[in-house]
C-alpha positions as CSV (number, residue, x, y, z in Angstrom):
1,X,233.1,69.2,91.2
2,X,232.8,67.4,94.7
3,X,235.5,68.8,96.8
4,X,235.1,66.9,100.2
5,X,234.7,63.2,100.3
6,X,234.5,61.1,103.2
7,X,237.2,59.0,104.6
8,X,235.4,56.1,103.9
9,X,235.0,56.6,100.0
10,X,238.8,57.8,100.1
11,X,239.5,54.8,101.7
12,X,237.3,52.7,99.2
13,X,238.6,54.3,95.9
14,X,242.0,53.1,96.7
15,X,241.9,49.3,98.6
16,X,239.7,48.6,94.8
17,X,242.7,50.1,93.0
18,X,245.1,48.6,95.0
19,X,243.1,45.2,94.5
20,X,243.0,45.9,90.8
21,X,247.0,45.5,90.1
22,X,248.1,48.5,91.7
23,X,249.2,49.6,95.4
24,X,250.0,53.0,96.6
25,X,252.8,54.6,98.3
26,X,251.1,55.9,101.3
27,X,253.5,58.7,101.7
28,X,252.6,60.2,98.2
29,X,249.1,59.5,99.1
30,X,249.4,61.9,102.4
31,X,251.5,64.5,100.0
32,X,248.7,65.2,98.4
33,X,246.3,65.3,100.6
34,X,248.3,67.9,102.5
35,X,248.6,69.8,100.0
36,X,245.1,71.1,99.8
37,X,242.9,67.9,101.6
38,X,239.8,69.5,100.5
39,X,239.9,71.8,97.3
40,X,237.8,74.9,98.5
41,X,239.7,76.6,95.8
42,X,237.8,74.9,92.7
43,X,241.1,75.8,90.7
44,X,242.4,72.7,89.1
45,X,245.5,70.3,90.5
46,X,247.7,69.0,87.8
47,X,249.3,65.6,89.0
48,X,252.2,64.0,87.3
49,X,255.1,61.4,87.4
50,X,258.9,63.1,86.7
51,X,259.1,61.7,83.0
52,X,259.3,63.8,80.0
53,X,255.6,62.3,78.8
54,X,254.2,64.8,81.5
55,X,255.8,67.8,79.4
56,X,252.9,69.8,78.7
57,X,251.3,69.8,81.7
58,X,254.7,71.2,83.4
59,X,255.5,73.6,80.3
60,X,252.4,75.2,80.8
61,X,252.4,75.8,84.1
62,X,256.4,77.0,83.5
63,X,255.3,79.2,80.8
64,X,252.2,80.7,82.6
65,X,250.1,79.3,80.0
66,X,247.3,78.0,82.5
67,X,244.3,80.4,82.6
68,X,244.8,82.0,86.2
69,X,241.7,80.8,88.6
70,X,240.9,77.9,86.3
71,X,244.3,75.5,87.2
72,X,245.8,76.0,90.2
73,X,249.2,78.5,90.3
74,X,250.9,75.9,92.4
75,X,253.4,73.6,91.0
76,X,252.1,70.4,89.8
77,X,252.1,67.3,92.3
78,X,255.0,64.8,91.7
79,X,254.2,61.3,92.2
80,X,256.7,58.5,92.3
81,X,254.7,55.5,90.6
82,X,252.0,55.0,88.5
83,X,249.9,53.4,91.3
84,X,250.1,56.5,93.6
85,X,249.2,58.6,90.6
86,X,246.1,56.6,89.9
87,X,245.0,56.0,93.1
88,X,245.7,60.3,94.1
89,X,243.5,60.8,91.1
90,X,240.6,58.3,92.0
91,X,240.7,59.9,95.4
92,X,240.2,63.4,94.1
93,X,243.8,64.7,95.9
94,X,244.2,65.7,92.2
95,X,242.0,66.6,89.5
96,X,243.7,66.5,86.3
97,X,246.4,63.8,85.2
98,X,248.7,62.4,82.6
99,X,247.7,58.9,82.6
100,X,248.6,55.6,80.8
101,X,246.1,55.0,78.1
102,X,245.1,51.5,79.3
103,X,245.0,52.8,82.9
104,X,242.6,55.0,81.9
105,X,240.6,51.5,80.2
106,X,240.8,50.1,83.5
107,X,239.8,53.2,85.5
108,X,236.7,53.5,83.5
109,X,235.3,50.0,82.8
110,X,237.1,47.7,85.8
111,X,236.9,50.3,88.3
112,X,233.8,52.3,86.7
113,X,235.3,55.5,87.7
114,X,233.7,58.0,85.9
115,X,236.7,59.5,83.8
116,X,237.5,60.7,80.3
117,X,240.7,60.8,78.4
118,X,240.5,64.6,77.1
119,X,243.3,65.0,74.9
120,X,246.3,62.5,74.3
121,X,249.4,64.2,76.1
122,X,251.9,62.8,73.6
123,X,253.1,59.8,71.5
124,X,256.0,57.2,71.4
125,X,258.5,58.6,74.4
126,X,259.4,55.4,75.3
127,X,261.9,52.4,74.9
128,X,263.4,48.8,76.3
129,X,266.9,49.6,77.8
130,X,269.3,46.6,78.2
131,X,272.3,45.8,80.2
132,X,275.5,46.3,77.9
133,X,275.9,42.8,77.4
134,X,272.6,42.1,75.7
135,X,272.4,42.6,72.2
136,X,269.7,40.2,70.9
137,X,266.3,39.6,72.5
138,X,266.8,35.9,72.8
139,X,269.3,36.4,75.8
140,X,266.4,38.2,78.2
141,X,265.4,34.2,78.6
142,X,265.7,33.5,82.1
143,X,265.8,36.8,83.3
144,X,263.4,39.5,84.9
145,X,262.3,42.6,83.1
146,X,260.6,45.3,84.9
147,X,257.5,47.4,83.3
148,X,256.2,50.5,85.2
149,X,252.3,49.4,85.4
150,X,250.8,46.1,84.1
151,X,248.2,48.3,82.5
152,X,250.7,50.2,80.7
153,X,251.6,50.3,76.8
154,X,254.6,49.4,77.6
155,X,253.9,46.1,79.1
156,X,251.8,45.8,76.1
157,X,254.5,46.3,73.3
158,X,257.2,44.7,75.6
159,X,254.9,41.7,75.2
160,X,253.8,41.9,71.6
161,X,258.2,42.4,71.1
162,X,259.2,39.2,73.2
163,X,256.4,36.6,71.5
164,X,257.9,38.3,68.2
165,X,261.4,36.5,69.2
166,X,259.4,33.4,70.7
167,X,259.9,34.7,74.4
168,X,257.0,34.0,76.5
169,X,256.3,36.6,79.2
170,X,255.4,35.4,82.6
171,X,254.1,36.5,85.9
172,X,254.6,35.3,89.7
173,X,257.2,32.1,88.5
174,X,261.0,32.7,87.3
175,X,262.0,32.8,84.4
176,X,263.7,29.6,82.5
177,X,266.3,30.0,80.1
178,X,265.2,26.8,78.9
179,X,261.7,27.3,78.0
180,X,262.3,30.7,76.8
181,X,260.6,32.8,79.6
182,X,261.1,36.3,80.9
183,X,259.4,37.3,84.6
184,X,257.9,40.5,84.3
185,X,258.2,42.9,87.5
186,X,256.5,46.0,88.0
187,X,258.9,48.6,89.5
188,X,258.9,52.7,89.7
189,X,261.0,53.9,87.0
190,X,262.9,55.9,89.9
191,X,263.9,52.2,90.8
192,X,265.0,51.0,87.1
193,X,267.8,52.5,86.8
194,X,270.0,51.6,89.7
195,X,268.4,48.0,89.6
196,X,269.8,47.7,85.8
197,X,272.9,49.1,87.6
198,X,273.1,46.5,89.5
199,X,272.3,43.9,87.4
200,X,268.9,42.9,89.4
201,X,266.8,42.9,86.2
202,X,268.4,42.4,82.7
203,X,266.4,45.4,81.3
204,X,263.3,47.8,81.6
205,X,260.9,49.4,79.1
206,X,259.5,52.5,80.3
207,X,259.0,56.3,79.6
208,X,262.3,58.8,79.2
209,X,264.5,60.5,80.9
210,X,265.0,57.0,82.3
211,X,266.3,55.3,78.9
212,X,268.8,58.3,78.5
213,X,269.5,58.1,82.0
214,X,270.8,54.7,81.1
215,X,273.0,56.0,78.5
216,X,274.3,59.3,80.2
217,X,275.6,56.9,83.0
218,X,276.7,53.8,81.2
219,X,274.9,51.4,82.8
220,X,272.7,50.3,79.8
221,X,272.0,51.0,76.1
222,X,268.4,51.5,74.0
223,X,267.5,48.2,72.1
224,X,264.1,49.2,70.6
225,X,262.0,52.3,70.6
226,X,258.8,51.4,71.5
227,X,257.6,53.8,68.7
228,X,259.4,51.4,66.4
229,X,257.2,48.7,66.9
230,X,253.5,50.4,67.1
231,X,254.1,53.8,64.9
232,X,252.9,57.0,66.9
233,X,251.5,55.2,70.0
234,X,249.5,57.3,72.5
235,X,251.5,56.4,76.0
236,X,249.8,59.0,78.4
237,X,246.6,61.0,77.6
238,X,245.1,63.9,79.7
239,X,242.6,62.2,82.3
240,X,239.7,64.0,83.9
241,X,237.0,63.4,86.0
242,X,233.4,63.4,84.0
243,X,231.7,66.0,86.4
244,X,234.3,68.6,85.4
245,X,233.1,68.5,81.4
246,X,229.4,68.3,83.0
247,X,229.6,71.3,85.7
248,X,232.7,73.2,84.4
249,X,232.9,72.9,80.4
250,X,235.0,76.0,80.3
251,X,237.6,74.8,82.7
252,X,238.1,71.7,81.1
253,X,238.0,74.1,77.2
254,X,240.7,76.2,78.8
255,X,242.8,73.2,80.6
256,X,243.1,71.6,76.7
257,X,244.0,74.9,75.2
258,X,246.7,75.3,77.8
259,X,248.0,71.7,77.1
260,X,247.7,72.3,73.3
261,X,249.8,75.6,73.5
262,X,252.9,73.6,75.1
263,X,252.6,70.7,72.9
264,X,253.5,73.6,70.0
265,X,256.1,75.7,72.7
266,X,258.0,72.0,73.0
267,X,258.1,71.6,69.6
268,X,258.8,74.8,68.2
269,X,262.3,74.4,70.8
270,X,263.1,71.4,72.3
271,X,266.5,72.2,74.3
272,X,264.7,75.1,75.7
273,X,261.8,72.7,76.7
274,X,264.5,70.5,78.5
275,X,266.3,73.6,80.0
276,X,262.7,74.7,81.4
277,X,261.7,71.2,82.7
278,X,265.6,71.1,84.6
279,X,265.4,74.6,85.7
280,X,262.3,74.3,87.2
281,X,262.9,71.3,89.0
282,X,260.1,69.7,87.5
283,X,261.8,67.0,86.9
284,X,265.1,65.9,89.0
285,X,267.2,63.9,86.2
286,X,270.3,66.1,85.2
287,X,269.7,67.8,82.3
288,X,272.1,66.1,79.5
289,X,269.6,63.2,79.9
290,X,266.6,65.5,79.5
291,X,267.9,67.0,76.5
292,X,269.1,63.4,75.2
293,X,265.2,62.2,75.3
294,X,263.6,65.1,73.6
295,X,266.2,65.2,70.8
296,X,267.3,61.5,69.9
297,X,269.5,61.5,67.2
298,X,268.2,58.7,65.0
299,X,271.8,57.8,63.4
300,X,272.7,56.6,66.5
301,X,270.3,53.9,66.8
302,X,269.2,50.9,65.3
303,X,266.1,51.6,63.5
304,X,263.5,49.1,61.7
305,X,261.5,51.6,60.6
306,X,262.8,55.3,60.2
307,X,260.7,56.9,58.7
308,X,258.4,56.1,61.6
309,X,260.8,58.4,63.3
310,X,260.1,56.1,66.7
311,X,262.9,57.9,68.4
312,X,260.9,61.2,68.9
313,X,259.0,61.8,71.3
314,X,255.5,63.1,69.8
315,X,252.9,66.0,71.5
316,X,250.3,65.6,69.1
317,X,247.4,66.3,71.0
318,X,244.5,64.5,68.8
319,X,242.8,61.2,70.1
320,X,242.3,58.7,67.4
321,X,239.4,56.3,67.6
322,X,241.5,53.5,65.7
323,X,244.0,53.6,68.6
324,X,241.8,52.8,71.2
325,X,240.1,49.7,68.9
326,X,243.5,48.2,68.7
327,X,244.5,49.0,72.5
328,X,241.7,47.2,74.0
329,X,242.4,44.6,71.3
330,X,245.9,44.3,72.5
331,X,244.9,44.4,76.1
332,X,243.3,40.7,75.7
333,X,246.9,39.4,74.1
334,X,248.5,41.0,77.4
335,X,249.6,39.2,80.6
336,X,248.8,41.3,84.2
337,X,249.0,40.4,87.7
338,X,245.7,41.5,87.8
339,X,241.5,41.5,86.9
340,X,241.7,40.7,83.7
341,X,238.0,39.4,83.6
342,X,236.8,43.1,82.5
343,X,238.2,42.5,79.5
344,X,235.4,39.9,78.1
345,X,232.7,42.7,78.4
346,X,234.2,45.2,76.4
347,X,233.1,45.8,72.6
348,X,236.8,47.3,71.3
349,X,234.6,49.4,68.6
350,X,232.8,51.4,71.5
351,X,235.2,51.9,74.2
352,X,236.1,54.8,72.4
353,X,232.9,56.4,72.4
354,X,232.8,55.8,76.3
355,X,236.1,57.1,77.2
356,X,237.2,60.0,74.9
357,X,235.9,63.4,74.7
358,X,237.4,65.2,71.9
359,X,235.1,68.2,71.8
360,X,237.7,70.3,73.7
361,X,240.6,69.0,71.8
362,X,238.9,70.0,68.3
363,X,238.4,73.3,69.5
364,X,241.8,73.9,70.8
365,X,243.2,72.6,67.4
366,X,241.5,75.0,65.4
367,X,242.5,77.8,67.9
368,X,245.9,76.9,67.8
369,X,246.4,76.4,63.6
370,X,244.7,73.6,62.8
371,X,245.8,70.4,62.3
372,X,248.1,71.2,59.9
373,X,250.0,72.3,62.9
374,X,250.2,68.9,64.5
375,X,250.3,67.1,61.0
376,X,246.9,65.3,62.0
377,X,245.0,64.2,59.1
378,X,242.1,66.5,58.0
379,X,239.9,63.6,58.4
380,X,240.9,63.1,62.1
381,X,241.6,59.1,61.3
382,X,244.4,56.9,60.8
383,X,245.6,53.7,60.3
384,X,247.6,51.7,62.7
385,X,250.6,50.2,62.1
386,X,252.2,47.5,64.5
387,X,255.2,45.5,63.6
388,X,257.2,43.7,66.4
389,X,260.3,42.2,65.0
């Protein structure tokens, strides 16, 4: 793995991010790079954002379950957005990442980074939280929404939920109650909550704690599950860069099994999941909204579709090729602030083939099981179901 790059390429990787959809906060930028500018160490930086998606990349590092010399014994790097994130990864401050899915799309075939999604890091783990007020869809006409990342599945389903109620999502113009608009903004989901608080936006969709958040405090209430509109949808997946499988094949082996082994720890015990992620400060939300995201009660909710179980947020670890057809499929339907242009050279049957490397994740499963464990199919393929309502 290149360890040093020059200013210049640093420099580079980041103004064709930022021109992508995406700017930076520089201050998270120069975190990392503090940390350890130049990786002599070869041992493996984990980078993350504070949700609950990024689970089982903090779980195994609370649990010890990283190989010792392969992933770094630091805590993982906390980044504030998804653009700092993305653009600390493209710049090599850190190596391994839980990244949005179509992030990832755009990393590899807009940016031509060369990346691979190794594992998915976990399904559904998401929802759109209103203000108290709202309690049908037709009242976010007229009003702004904020999303985490255009490139996000949650813009994506937001979308696919607001045409569903003949809403029409727009980008850089208000919104009109009249003709049935909503302005999307993108906003850190550090920022959602005390925006919906103050009655800025009328709502947000992004990952939890920050929908329990909303509940803990009062401020705002769950409408949908994300979950409940595209069944079992892979949010962030485990991004790499391609020289790591090519140089260091038994790094990356060992950096799945890890990430396999807390997908089961979290499962086997949730609370004690949430009490680890608390007590470890890996993620700052108090720890009743923690606990509330990994352990939804479904009663409490309305649910279209319950045996979907779209409240609970999924570490299945498996990559199926179907969900990546129908992403990049859904990408086209999707409006960004952004390069969207990418889009029209993309063959949705082979993006999948480009992007993923399962080899790792295969052998992990069988070490840790089967797929019986996970309830994957033996046949490692699925149908997807999506139903906005």
């Amino acid at each position: 793995m290149t360890s040093v790059l020059s200013r210049r390429s640093l420099l580079t990787g980041a103004a064709t991010l930022a021109a992508a959809g995406g700017v930076a906060g520089i201050a998270d930028l120069a975190h990392a790079a503090a940390l350890d500018r130049t990786n002599t160490t070869g041992q493996l930086r984990i980078g993350y954002l504070p949700i609950t998606d990024a689970a089982p990349l903090l779980i195994a590092h609370a649990a010890g379950l990283y190989q010792p010399g392969v992933v770094s014994a630091a805590k993982p790097v906390l980044f504030r957005s998804w653009a700092s994130l993305a653009e600390a990864f493209v710049t090599r401050q850190v190596d391994a990442v839980h990244m949005l899915m179509p992030t990832a799309i755009q990393l590899r075939f807009l940016l031509r980074r060369p990346v691979k999604v190794l594992t998915w890091n976990h399904t559904n783990g998401s929802a759109l939280t209103v203000a108290p007020h709202i309690t049908d869809l037709g009242q976010l006409a007229g009003t702004q929404v904020a999303i985490p990342f255009w490139w996000s599945i949650h813009n994506i389903i937001l979308q696919q939920l607001l045409r569903a109620h003949d809403l029409v999502p727009v980008v850089r113009r208000s919104a009109s109650r009249s003709s049935r608009t909503v302005e999307l903004i993108v906003m850190s989901p550090s920022d959602m909550v005390p925006a919906l608080a103050n009655r800025s936006i009328s709502g947000y969709v992004v990952a939890d704690p920050f929908n329990a958040m909303a509940q803990v405090r009062r401020i705002g209430r769950i409408h949908t599950f994300l979950g409940d509109v595209w069944r079992d949808h892979a949010c962030c997946v485990v991004l790499a860069h391609d020289d790591l499988i090519q140089h260091r094949p038994q790094a990356a082996a060992s950096l799945v099994d890890s990430i396999i082994g807390a997908q089961q720890r979290i499962n086997t015990d949730r609370p004690a999941a949430a009490a680890a992620l608390s007590a470890g400060a890996y993620l700052p939300q108090p720890l009743p909204a923690i606990k509330t995201a990994l352990t939804y009660r479904p009663q409490e909710y309305r649910i279209a579709h319950p045996d979907w179980q779209p409240q609970r947020l999924g570490y299945q670890p498996f990559p199926f090729p179907s969900f990546t057809r129908r992403l990049v499929e859904a990408m086209h339907d999707t409006v960004v602030d952004g390069d969207r242009a990418f889009l029209d050279r993309l063959d949705p049957g082979t993006v999948h083939t480009e992007l993923v490397d399962d080899t790792f994740v295969r052998a992990a499963l069988a070490a840790h099981g089967g797929v019986e464990s996970f309830g994957i199919p033996s046949d490692f393929t699925r149908t997807e179901q999506v139903q906005p309502r």
